[in-house]
ZASETI-170182 format. One record per residue (C-alpha): residue number from 1; residue in three letters; x negated, y, z negated. Coordinates in steps of 0.5 Angstrom, whole numbers, padded with zeros to 4 digits. Each point is the difference from the previous one (the first is absolute). Layout:
NUM;ALA;X;Y;Z $
...
***
This chain:
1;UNK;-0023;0044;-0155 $
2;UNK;0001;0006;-0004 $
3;UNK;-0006;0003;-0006 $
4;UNK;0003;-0002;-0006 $
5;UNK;-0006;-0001;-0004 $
6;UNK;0002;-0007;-0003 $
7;UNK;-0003;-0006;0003 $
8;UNK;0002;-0006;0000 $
9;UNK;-0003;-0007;0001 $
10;UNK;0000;-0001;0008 $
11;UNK;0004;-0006;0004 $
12;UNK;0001;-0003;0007 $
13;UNK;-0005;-0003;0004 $
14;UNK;-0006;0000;-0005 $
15;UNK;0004;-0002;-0005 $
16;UNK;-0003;0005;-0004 $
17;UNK;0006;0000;-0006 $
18;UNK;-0004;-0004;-0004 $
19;UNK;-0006;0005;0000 $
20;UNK;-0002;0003;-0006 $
21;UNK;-0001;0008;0001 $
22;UNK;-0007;0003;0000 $
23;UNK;0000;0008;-0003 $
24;UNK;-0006;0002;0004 $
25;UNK;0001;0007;-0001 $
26;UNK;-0001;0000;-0007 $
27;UNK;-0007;-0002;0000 $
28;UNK;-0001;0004;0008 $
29;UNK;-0002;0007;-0002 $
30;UNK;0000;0005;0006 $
31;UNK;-0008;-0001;0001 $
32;UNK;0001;-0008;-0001 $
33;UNK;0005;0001;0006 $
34;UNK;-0004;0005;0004 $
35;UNK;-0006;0001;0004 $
36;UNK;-0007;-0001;0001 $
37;UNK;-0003;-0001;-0008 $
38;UNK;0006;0000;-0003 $
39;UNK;0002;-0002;-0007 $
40;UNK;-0003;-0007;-0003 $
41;UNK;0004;-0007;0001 $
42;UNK;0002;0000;-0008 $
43;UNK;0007;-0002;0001 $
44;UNK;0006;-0005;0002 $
45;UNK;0003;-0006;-0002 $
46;UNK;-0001;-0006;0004 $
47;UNK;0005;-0002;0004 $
48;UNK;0004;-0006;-0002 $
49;UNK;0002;-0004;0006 $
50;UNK;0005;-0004;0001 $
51;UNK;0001;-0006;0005 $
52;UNK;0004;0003;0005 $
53;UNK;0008;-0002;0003 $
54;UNK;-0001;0001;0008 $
55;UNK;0000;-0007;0002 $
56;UNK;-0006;0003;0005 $
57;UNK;-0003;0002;-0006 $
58;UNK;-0002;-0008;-0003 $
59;UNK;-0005;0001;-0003 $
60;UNK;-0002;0007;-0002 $
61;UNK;0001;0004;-0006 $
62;UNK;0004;0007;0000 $
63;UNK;0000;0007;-0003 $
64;UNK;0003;0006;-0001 $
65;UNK;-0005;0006;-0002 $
66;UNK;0002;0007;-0001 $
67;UNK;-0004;0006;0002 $
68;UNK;0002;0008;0001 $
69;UNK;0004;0002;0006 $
70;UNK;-0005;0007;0000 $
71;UNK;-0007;-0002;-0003 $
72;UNK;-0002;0007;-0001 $
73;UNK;0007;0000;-0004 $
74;UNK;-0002;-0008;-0004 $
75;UNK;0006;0003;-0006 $
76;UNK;0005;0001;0005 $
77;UNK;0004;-0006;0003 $
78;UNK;-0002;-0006;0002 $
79;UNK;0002;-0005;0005 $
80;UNK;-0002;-0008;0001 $
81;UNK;-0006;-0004;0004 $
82;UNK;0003;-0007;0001 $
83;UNK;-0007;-0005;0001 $
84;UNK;-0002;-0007;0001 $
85;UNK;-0006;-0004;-0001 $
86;UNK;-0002;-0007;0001 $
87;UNK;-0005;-0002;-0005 $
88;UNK;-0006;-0002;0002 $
89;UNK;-0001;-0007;0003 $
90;UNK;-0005;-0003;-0005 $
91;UNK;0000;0004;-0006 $
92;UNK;-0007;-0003;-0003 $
93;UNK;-0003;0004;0005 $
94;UNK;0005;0006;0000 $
95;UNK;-0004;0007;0002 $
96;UNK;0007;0005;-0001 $
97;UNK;0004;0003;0005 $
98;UNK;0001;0002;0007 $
99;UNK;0005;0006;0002 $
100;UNK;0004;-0002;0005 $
101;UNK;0003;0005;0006 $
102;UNK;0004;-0003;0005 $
103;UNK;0000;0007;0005 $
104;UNK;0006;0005;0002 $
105;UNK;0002;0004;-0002 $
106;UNK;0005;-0003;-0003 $
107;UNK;-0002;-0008;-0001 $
108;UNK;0002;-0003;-0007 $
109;UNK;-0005;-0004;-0003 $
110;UNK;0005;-0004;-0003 $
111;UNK;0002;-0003;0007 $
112;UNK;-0008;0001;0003 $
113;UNK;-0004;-0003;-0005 $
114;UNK;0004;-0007;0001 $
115;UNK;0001;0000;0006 $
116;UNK;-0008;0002;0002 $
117;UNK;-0003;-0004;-0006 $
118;UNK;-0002;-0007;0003 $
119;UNK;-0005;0005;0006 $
120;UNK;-0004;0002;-0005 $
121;UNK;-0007;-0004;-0001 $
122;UNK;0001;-0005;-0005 $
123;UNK;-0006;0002;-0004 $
124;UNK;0003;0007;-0002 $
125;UNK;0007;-0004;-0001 $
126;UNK;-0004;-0006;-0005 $
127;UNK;-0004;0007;-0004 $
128;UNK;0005;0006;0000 $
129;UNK;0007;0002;-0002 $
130;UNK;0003;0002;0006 $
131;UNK;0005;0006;-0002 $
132;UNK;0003;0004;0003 $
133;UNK;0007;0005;0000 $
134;UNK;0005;0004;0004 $
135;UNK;-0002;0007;0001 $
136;UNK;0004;0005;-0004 $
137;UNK;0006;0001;0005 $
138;UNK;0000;-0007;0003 $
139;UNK;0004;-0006;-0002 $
140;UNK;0000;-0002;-0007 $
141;UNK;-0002;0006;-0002 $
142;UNK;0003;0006;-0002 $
143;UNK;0001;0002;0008 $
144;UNK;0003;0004;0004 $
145;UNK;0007;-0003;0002 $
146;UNK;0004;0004;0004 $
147;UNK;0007;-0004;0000 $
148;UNK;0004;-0003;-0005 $
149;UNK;-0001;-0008;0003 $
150;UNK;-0004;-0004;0005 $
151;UNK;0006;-0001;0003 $
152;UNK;0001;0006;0002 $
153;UNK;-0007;0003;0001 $
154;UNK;0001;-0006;0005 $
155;UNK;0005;0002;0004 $
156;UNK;-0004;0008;0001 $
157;UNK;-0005;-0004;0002 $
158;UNK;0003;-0004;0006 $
159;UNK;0002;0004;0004 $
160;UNK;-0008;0004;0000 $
161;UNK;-0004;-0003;0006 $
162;UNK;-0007;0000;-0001 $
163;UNK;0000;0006;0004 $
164;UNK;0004;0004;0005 $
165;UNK;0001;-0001;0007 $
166;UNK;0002;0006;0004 $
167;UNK;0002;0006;-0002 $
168;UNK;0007;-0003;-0003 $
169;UNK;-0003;-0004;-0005 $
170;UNK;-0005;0005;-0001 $
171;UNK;0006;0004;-0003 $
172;UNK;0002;-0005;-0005 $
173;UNK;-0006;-0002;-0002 $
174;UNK;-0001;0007;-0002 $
175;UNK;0006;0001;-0004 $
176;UNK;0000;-0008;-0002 $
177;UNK;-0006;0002;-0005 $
178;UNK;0002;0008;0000 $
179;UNK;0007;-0004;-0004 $
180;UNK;-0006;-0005;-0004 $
181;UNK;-0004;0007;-0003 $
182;UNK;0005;0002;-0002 $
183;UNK;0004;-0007;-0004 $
184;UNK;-0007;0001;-0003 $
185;UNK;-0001;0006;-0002 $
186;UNK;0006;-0001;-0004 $
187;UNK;-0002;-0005;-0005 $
188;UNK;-0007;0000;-0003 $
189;UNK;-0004;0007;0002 $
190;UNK;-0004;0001;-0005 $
191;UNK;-0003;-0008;0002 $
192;UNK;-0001;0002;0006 $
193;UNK;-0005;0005;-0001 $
194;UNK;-0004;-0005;-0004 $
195;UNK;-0001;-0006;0005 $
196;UNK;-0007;0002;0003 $
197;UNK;-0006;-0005;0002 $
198;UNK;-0003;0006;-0007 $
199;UNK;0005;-0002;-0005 $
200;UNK;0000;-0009;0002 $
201;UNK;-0008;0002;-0001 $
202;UNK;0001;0002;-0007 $
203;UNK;0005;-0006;-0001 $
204;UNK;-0006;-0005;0002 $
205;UNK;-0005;0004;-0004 $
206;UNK;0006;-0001;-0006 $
207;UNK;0000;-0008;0002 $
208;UNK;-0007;-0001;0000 $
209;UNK;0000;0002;-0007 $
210;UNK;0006;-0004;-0002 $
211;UNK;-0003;-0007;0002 $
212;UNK;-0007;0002;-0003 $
213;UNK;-0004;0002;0006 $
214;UNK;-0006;0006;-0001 $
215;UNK;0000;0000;0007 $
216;UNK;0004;-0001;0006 $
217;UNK;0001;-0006;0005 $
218;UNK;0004;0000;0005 $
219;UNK;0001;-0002;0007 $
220;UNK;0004;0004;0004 $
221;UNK;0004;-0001;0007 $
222;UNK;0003;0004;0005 $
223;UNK;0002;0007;-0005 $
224;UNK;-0003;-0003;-0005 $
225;UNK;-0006;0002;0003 $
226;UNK;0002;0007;0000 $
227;UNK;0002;-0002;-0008 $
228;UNK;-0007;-0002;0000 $
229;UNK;-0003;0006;0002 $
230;UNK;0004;0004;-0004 $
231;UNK;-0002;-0003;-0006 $
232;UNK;-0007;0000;0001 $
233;UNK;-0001;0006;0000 $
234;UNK;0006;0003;-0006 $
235;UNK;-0005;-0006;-0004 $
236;UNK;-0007;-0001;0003 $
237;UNK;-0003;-0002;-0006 $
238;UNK;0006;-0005;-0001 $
239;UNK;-0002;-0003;0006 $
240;UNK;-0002;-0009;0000 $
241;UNK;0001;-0003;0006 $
242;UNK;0005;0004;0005 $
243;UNK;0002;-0005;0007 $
244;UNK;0004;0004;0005 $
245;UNK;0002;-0004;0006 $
246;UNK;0003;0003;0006 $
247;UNK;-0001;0007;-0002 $
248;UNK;0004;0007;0000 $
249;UNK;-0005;0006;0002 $
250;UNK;0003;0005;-0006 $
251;UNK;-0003;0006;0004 $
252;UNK;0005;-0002;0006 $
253;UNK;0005;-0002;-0005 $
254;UNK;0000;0007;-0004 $
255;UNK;-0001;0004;0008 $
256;UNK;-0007;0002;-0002 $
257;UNK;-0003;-0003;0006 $
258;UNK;-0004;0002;0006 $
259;UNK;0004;-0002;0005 $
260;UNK;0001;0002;0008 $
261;UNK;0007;0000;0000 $
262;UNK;0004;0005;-0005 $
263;UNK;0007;-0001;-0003 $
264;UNK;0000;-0008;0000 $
265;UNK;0005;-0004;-0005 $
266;UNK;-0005;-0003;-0006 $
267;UNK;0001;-0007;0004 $
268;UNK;-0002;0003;0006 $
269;UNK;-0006;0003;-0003 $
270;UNK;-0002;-0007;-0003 $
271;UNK;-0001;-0003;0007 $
272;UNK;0006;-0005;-0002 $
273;UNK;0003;0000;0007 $
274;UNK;-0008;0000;0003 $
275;UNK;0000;-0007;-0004 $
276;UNK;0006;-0002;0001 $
277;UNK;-0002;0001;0008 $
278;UNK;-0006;-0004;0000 $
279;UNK;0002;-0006;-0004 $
280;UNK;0006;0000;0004 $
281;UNK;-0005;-0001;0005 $
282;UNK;-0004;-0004;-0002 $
283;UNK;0007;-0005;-0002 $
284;UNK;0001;0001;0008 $
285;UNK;-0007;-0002;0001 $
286;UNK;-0001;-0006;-0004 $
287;UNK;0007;-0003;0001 $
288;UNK;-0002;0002;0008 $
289;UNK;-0006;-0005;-0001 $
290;UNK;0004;-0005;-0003 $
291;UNK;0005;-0005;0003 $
292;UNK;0007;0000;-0002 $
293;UNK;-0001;-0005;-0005 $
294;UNK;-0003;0003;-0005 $
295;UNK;0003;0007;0003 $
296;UNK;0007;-0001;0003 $
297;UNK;-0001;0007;0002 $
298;UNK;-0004;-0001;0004 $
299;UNK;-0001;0001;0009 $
300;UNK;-0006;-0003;0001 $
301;UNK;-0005;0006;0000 $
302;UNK;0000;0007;-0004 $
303;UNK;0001;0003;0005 $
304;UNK;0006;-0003;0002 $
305;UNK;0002;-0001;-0008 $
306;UNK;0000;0008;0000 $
307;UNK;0004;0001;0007 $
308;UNK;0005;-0004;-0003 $
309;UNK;0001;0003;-0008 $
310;UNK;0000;0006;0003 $
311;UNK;0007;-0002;0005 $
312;UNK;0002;-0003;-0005 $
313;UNK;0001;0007;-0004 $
314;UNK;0002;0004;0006 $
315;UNK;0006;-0005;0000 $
316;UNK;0003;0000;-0007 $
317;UNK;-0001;0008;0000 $
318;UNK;0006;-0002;0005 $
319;UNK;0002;-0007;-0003 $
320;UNK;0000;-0002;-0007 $
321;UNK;0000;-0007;-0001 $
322;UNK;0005;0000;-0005 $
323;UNK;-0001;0004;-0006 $
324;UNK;-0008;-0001;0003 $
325;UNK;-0001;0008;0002 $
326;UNK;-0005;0003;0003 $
327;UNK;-0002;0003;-0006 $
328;UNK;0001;-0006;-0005 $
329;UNK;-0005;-0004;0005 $
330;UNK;-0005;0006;0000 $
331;UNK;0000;-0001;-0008 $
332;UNK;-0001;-0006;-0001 $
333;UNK;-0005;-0001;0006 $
334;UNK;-0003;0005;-0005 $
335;UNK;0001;-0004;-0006 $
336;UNK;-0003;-0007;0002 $
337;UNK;-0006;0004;0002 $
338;UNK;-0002;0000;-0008 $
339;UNK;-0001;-0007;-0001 $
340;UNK;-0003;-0004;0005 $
341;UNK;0002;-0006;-0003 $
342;UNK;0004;-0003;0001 $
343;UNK;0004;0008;0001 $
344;UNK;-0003;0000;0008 $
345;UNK;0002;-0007;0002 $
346;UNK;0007;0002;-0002 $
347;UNK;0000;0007;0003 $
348;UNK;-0002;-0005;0006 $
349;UNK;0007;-0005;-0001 $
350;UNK;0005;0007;-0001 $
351;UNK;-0004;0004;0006 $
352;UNK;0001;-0007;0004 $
353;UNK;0007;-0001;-0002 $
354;UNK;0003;0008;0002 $
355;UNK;-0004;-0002;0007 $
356;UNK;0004;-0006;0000 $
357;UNK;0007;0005;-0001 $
358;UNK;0002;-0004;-0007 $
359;UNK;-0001;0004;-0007 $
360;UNK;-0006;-0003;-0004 $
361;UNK;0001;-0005;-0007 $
362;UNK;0001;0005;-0005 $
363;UNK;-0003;-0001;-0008 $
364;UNK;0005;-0004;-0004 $
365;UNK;0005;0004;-0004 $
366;UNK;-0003;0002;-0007 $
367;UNK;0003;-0004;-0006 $
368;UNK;0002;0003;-0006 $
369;UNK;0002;0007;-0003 $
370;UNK;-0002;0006;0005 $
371;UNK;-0005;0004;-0001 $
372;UNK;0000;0007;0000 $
373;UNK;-0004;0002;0007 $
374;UNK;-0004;0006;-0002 $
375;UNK;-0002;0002;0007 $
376;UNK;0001;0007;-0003 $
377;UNK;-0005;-0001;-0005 $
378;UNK;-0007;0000;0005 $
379;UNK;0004;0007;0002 $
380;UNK;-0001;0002;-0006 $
381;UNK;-0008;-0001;0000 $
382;UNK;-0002;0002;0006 $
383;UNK;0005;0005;0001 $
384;UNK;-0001;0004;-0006 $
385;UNK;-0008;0000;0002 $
386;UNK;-0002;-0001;0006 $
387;UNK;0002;0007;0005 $
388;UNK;0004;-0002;0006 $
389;UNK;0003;0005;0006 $
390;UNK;0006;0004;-0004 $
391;UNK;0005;-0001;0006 $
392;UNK;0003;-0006;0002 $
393;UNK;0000;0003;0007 $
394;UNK;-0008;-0001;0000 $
395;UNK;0001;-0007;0000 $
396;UNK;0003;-0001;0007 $
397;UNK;-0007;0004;0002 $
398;UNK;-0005;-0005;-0004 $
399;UNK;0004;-0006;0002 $
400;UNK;-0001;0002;0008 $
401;UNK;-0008;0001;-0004 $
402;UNK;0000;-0007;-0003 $
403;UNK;0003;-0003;0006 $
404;UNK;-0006;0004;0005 $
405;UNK;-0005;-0004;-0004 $
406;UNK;0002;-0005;-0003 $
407;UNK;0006;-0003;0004 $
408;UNK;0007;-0002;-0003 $
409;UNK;-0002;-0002;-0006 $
410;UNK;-0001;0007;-0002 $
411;UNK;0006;0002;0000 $
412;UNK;0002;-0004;-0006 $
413;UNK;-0007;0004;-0003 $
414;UNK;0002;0007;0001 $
415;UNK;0008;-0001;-0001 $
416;UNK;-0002;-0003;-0007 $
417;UNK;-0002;0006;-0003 $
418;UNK;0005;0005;0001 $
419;UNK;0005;-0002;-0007 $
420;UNK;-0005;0005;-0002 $
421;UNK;0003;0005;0003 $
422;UNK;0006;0000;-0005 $
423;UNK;-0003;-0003;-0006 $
424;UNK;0001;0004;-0006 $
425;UNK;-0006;-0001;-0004 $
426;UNK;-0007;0003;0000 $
427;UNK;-0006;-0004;-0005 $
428;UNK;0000;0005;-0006 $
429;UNK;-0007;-0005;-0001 $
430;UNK;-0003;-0001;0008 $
431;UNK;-0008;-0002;0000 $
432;UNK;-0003;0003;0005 $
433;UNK;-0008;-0001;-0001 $
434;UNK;-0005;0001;0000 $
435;UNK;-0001;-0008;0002 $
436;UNK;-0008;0000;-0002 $
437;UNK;-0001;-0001;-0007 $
438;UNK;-0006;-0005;-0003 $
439;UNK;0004;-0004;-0002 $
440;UNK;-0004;-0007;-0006 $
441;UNK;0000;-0005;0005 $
442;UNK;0001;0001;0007 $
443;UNK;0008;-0003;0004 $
444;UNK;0000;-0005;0006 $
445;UNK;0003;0002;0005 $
446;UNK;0002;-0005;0005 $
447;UNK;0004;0001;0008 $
448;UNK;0002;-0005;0004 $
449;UNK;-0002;0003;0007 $
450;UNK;0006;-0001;0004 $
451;UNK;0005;0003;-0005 $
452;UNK;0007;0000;0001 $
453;UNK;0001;0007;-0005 $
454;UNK;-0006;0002;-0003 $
455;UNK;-0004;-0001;0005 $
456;UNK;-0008;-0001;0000 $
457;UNK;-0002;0008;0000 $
458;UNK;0004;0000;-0007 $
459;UNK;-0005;-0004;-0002 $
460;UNK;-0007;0003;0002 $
461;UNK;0004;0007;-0003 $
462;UNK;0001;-0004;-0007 $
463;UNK;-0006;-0002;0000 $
464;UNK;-0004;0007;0002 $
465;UNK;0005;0004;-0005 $
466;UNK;-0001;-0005;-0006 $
467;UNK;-0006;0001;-0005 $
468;UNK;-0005;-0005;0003 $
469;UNK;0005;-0005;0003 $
470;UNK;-0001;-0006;0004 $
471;UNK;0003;-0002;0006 $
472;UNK;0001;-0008;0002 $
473;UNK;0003;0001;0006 $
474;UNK;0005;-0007;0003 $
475;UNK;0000;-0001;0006 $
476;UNK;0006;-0002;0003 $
477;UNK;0008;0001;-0001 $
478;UNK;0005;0002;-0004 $
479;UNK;0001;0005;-0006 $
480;UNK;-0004;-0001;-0006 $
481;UNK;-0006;-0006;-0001 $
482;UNK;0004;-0003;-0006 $
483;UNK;0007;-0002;0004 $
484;UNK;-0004;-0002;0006 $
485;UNK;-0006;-0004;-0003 $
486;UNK;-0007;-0001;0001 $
487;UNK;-0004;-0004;-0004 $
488;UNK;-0006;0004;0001 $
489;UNK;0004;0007;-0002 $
490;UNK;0002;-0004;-0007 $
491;UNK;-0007;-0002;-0002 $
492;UNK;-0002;0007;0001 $
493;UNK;0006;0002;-0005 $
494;UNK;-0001;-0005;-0005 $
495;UNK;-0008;0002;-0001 $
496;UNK;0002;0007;0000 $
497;UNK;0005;-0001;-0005 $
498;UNK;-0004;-0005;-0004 $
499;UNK;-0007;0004;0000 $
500;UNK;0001;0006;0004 $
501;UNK;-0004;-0001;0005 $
502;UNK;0001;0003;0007 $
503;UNK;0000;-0003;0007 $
504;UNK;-0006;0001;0004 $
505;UNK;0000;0007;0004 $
506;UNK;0004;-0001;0006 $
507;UNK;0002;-0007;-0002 $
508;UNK;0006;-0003;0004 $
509;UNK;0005;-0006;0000 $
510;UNK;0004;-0005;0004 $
511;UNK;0007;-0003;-0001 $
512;UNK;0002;-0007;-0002 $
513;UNK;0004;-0002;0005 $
514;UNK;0000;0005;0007 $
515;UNK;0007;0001;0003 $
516;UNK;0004;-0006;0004 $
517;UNK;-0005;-0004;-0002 $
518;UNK;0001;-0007;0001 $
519;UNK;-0002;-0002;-0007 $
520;UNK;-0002;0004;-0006 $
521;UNK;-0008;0001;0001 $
522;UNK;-0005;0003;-0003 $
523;UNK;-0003;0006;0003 $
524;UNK;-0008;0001;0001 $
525;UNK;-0001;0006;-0004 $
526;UNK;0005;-0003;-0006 $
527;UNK;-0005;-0007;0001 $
528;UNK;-0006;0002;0000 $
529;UNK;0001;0007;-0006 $
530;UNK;-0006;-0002;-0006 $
531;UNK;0005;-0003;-0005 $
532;UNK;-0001;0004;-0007 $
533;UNK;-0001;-0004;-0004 $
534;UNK;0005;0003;-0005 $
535;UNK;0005;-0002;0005 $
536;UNK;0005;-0005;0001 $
537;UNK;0001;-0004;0006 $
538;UNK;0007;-0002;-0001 $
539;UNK;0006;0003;0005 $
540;UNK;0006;0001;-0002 $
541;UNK;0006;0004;0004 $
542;UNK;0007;0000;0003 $
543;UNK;0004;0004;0004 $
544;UNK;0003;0005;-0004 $
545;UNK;0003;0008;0003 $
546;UNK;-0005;0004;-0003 $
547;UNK;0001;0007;-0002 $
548;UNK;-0004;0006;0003 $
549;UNK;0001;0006;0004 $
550;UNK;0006;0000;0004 $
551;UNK;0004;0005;0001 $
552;UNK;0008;0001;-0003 $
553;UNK;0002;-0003;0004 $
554;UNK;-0018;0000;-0002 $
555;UNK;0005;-0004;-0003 $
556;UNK;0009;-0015;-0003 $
557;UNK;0002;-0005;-0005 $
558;UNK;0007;0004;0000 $
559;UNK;0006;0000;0002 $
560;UNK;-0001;0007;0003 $
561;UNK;-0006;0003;0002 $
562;UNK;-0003;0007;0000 $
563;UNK;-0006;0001;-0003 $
564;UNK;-0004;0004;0004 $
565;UNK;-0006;-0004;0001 $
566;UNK;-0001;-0005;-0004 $
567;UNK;0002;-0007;0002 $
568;UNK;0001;-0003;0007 $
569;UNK;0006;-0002;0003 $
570;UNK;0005;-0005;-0002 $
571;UNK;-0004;-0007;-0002 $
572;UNK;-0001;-0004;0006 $
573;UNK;0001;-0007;-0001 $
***
């Protein structure tokens, strides 16, 4: 998309084109739209919502607001925020608006809100507006694109494994996305340099404004607590109730760390390939300790359950099964690690089916018009922010590094960062801390302890670095509380959000239902969690691929799939 200073109502997937304009900018001043004890909130109009087309969108209302493309700059050129709400349930007891994020970098909000709606607590469903939005870069909004169609970015992206295997395909893959630098490069510079986790924080604080909130509430999965960060500290005293769940530590994110090993990619200082490791353990364990009828995967004990992934791997390096490569299945192991249910009984049924030397089912083909994939827009976040190794031959060394302490799964973590070293475009506006303001109310900060990308010592880092915050830890699997449920970690949410009420110190939770099992079954911590008696007890939910830090390939409802980290792999059915 070129700047042209001109914008127009937003069309495709969102059905945004019945959206009205908002012109934020109008009313945002530069300290409005800027840092800790900023200008007032004098300003915006209401949005004017609309049903929106999608026909995954029944239901819900959409809009399109404008903001500036520089905040330092709220006169220059402006670009479009495309966003969705779903009103509050039951309207006589509405409180206002939850902000939504569903991770990334690169996961639209239009797509995530929908598809992750009926997993939040039915309390907050019934109290709140649940708004959300597409990043500016990302999807419906004004995005950085760096083909003229779908079907074209489609056919670049089909021939790009997951990661390169042997020092050919290390060549291709470089130069595959040295060829993508340079397309995007050639479209919207100017944007590019103004798609950083800062300039959508400065978004939200526009948003909150716009729908009438004084303060912000928000939860925030994956990057979204990254986002979430960020805001609080551009904005402590417009803080209200921030949940982060599954958490992005934003001083390894930014390269401020105390590491013992220098010169790691951002995902390799994450720990996202450590997480990926240890719940691939314990998929291998549980499965192990399962029979096969729960677990089809499994050969009757860990132990031999591990001996018999790891031949498995050794023989597709030297025999795919069909177009099932060794880098595609390590890929998709990786990605229904995310979501236990029922992500690991599918990764079960797709492992066993490459034993056996047939190809797995695959998802259905999408129906209707294709959407354009945007596996280049979660790059043009991370890349233009996060600092990598220069050289893409220093990706052969981390890939040996991630491979010595995380298996093979590492290999998809280390490669997944070397399209920074081409991409074009350096964040004209990057937050780097400090991370410690006091902010008007403390954030929730929530870790499952067996997380597949940002795993449980991201958590503990949050909540250390954040003003105050408190940490719920969940014990169990998957990458964020909100897409692998947990009665217990609701009711917390639920009164934190209504009342402001932190869990108690060290306070911890259970899953609802522990992998393979025989039948959905409440856990004993989830059981046995005082009930707040804000909360409601009603559960909701099905399985829907959420949107979370999964490398381009940290982070899938799409027909390609490249965000760093954001959503798990294909949906299992």
């Amino acid at each position: 998309m070129r700047s042209t200073g001109i914008s127009t109502p937003l069309r495709g997937a969102a059905g945004l084109a019945a959206g009205a304009l908002l012109a934020l900018t109008a009313a945002a001043g530069v300290a409005s739209a800027g840092g800790p004890g900023g200008g007032g909130d004098s300003g915006g109009r209401a949005l004017r919502w609309r049903p929106c087309s999608g026909p995954a969108q029944a239901g819900f209302d959409c809009a399109v607001a404008k903001v500036p493309l520089d905040h330092a700059a709220p006169s220059g050129r402006t670009i479009d925020l495309a966003v969705i709400r779903r009103g509050a349930a039951d309207p006589r007891r509405r409180a206002g608006s939850l902000f939504f994020n569903p991770g990334g970098p690169g996961g639209p909000g239009t797509l995530g809100l929908p598809e992750l709606y009926g997993k939040f607590p039915q309390e907050l469903k019934d109290r709140f507006d649940i708004v959300s939005w597409d990043p500016r870069g990302v999807g419906e909004s004004t995005a950085v694109r760096c083909f003229d169609t779908a079907a074209e970015a489609a056919a670049w992206h089909k021939d790009v494994p997951p990661f390169p295997v042997g020092p050919q395909e290390q060549r291709a893959y470089i130069a595959a996305h040295v060829e993508l630098a340079e397309r995007c490069e050639r479209r919207d510079p100017q944007l590019m340099r103004h798609v950083s986790t800062a300039d959508t924080a400065r978004d939200l604080d526009l948003l909150r404004r716009a729908v009438g909130e004084d303060r912000l509430r928000y939860w925030g999965i994956s990057y979204g607590t990254l986002l979430g960060a960020t805001y609080a500290n551009l904005f402590p005293d417009r803080v209200g109730r921030l949940v982060v769940d599954g958490n992005v530590d934003p001083q390894e994110w930014m390269d401020h760390g105390a590491r013992a090993e220098p010169g790691l990619n951002t995902f390799l200082r994450l720990g996202s390939d450590l997480g990926s490791a240890d719940t691939l353990a314990q998929f291998l364990d549980r499965c192990g300790r399962a029979p096969a009828s729960r677990c089809p995967f499994s050969a009757g004990s860990p132990a031999a359950t591990r001996a018999k992934y790891d031949t498995l791997l050794t023989r597709l390096e030297g025999r795919p099964v069909g177009s099932w490569t060794y880098a595609r299945a390590v890929s998709e192991v990786r990605g229904g690690l995310y979501t236990v249910h029922p992500g690991w009984a599918g990764t079960a049924d797709m492992l066993q089916a490459l034993w056996q030397g047939r190809a797995p089912d695959e998802p259905p083909a999408p129906t209707g018009p294709d959407h354009y994939p945007g596996f280049e827009q979660s790059l043009a976040v991370l890349c233009s922010e996060s600092p990598n190794p220069a050289s893409p031959q220093r990706y052969a060394e981390l890939e040996k590094r991630a491979v010595q302490r995380a298996g093979a799964l590492g290999r998809w973590w280390a490669w997944a960062n070397e399209p920074c070293t081409a991409w074009p475009a350096r964040a004209a506006d990057r937050y780097t801390g400090p991370w410690n303001r006091t902010t008007a109310h403390p954030v929730l900060v929530v870790n499952t302890v067996h997380d597949p990308s940002t795993p449980y010592r991201g958590g503990q880092a949050m909540a250390a670095e954040l003003a105050g915050a408190r940490l719920l830890t969940l014990d169990g699997y998957g990458h964020t509380a909100l897409d692998n449920p947990s009665a217990c970690v609701k009711r917390h949410v639920v009164r934190y959000v209504l009342t402001g009420a932190l869990p108690p110190q060290g306070a911890r939770c259970g899953q609802d239902t522990p992998p393979f099992a025989a039948a959905p079954e409440l856990s004993p911590s989830a059981a046995s969690s005082p009930r707040p008696d804000a909360a409601g007890g009603r559960e909701t939910g099905h399985f829907l691929t959420s949107w979370m830090l999964r490398p381009p390939g940290p982070f899938p409802a799409r027909p390609v799939r490249a965000e760093p980290w954001i959503r798990s792999g294909r949906p299992h059915r």
